[in-house]
N, C-alpha and C positions, 0 to 999 in steps of 0.2 A: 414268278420269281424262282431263281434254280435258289436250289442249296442241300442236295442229296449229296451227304456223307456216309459212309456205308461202313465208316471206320468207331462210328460211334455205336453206341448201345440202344438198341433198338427201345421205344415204349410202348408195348404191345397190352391189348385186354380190352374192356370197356364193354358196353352190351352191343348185342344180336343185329346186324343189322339185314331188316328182313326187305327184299325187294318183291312187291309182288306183280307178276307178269309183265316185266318189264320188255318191251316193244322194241328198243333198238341193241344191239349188245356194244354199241361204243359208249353207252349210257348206262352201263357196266362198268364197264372197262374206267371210266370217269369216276364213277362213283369209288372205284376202287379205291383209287389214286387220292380221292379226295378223303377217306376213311383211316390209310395209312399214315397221308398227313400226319391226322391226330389221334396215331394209335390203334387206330380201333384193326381186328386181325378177322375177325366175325361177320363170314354174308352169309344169308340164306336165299336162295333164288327161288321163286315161285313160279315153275310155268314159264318160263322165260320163250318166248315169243319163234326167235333163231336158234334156237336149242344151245345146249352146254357137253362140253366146252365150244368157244367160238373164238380165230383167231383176231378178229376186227376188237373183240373188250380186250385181247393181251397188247394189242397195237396202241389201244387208248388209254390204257390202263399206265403207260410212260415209266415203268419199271416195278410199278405196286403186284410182281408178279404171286405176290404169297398170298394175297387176299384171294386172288381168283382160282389159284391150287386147291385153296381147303376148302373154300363154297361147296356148299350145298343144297342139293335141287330137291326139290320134293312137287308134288304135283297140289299140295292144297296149303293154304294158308296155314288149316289146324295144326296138319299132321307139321309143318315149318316150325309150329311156336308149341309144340305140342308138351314142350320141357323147360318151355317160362314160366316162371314167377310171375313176374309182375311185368306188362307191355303197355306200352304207350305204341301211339297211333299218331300220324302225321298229317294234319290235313285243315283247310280251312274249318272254324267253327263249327259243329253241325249246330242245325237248327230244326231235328228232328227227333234228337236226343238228349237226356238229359245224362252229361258229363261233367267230369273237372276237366281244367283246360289250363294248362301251361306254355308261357312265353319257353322258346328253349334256353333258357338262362337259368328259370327256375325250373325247369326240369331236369336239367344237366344235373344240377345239385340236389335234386330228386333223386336220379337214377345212382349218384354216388352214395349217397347213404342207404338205399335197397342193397346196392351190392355190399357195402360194409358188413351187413347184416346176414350176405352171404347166399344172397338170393339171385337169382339167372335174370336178367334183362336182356327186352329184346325192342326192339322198333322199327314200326310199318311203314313203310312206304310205296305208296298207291300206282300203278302204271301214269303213266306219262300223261297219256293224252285225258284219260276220263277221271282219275283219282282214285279212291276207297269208296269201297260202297259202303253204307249203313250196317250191312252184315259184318265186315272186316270192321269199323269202327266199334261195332257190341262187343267184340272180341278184348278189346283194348279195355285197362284200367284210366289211363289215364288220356287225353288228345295232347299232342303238340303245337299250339298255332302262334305261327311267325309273324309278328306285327310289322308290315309294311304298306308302303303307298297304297290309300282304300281302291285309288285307280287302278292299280296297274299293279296286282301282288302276284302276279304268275311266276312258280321256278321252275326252273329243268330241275331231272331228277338230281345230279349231281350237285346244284346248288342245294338243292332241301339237305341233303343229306350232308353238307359239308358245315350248313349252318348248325345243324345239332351236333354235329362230330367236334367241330373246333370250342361251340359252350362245353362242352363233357369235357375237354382235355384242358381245357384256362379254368375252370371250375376247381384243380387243382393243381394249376401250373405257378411257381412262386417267380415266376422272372419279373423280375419291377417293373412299374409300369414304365415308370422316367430316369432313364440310363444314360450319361455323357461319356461316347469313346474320344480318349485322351489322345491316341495315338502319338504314343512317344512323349506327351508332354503332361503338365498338369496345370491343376487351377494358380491362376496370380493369387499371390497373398495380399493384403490389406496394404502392407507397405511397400507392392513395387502399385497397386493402384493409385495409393495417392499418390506416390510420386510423379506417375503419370498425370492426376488431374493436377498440381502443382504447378508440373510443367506444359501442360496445355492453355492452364490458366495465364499463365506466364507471359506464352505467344500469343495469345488472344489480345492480351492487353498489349503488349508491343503491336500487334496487327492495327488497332484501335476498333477491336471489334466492340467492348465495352462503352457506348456513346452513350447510354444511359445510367451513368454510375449506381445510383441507387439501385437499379436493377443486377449488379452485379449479382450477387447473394444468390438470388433466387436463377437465374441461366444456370450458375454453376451447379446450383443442385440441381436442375434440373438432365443437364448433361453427365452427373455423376449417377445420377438416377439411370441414366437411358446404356451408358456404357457398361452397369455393374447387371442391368437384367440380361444381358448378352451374354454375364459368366464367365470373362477373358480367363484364356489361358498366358501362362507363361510366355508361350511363343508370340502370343497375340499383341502383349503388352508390347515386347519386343520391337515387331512391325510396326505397331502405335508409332510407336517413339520412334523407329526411322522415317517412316508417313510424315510426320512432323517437323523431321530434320529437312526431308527432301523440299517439303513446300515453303520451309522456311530461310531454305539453303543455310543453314545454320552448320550443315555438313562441312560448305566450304570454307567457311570458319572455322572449321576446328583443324580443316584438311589445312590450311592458310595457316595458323599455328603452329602446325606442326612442325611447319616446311620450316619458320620462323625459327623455329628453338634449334630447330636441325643447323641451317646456316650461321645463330650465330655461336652453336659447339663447337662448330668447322673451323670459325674467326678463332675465338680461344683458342685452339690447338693448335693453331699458328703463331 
């Protein structure tokens, strides 16, 4: 999805994001872009495979060029996290350690109240092909582990790291969840929709759609029902009602009226 504005105000911050020995640099470059997404301005490289800088992570990176300017490279893990506070770790369960283990939902909302409190976060993510070892996971307070399909939970680097990036930035993000763009127009009020089911009801019954009388009552609610969960707008209403006119040629009616009053204005004036 495009939607790079560069006119707006950037929301930069959030914790450390530490890649260690990552393997390919367009899996850099990736991660960048996916980091900036939501904010986050913070890499530290570990080792990195193709060495630093490389121009193939700025080609992938799709304009997140400020992530991969201020990266920093360090040759070991420690010496990377050497000035956190408190670091989580990314990576299936272990099951040779005993951890706390966070979906990144609840970690995101972890890592904001650490940093409230004014402390440095940072988080690991393991090379591509083999993961974190046990040594890099001891290191960690907390683990990350992403609940997905038991089959098939494999990510590139840039997905792990976009899924925890996007919880940390909606963790505090206030945009509603359920928004209706109006575009130019607004909600029908109460009294042009019933006039609308009035006049639907209206045609119906001239159609002889109603062959069940008794059943009237309940169709009608139930088509009052079905048109008011849709939320018509203004303009909708509108359309409604010539929708209406056209299938019931009622238009030419009115158009046949018109003509009618016109000619005989014409008569009088004579």
């Amino acid at each position: 999805m495009a939607g790079t504005d560069r006119t707006q105000a950037p929301t930069l911050g959030g914790p450390r994001v530490v890649l260690i020995e990552p393997q390919l640099s367009e899996n850099v470059g990736a991660v960048a872009r996916a980091m900036l997404n939501c904010g986050l301005d913070r890499m530290s490289l570990v080792n990195p495979r193709e060495g630093w800088p490389n121009s193939k992570a700025y080609a992938m990176a799709s304009g997140a060029t400020e992530v991969l300017e201020a990266a920093q490279v360090f040759a070991t893990v420690e010496e990377a996290v050497a000035d956190v506070s408190v670091l989580y770790a990314t990576t299936a369960r272990p099951r040779e350690l005993t951890v706390r283990v966070l979906t990144p939902r609840e970690a995101a909302a972890d890592m904001r109240a650490v940093q409230a409190r004014g402390e440095k976060v940072g988080v690991l993510f393991g090379p591509e092909r083999s993961g974190m070892t046990n040594d890099h996971i001891a290191l960690a307070d907390t683990v990350i582990s992403v609940p997905l399909n038991p089959a098939y939970s494999s990510l590139n680097l840039a997905q792990a790291v976009l899924l925890v990036a996007y919880e940390w930035f909606t963790a505090a993000d206030e945009t509603p969840a359920d928004t209706l763009s109006m575009s130019g127009t607004r909600l029908a009020e109460k009294q042009e929709l019933i006039g609308l089911f009035d006049r639907l009801e209206t045609e119906l019954d001239d159609g002889g759609f109603f062959r069940a009388p008794d059943l009237r009552p309940t169709i009608m609610r139930n088509l009052q029902s079905m048109l008011q969960r849709g939320r018509l707008t203004e303009q909708e209403v509108r359309t409604f009602h010539g929708m209406i006119s056209a299938l019931t040629r009622s238009w030419q009616h009115t158009q046949n009226a018109k003509r009618r009053r016109e000619l005989e204005g014409d008569k009088s004036a004579d």
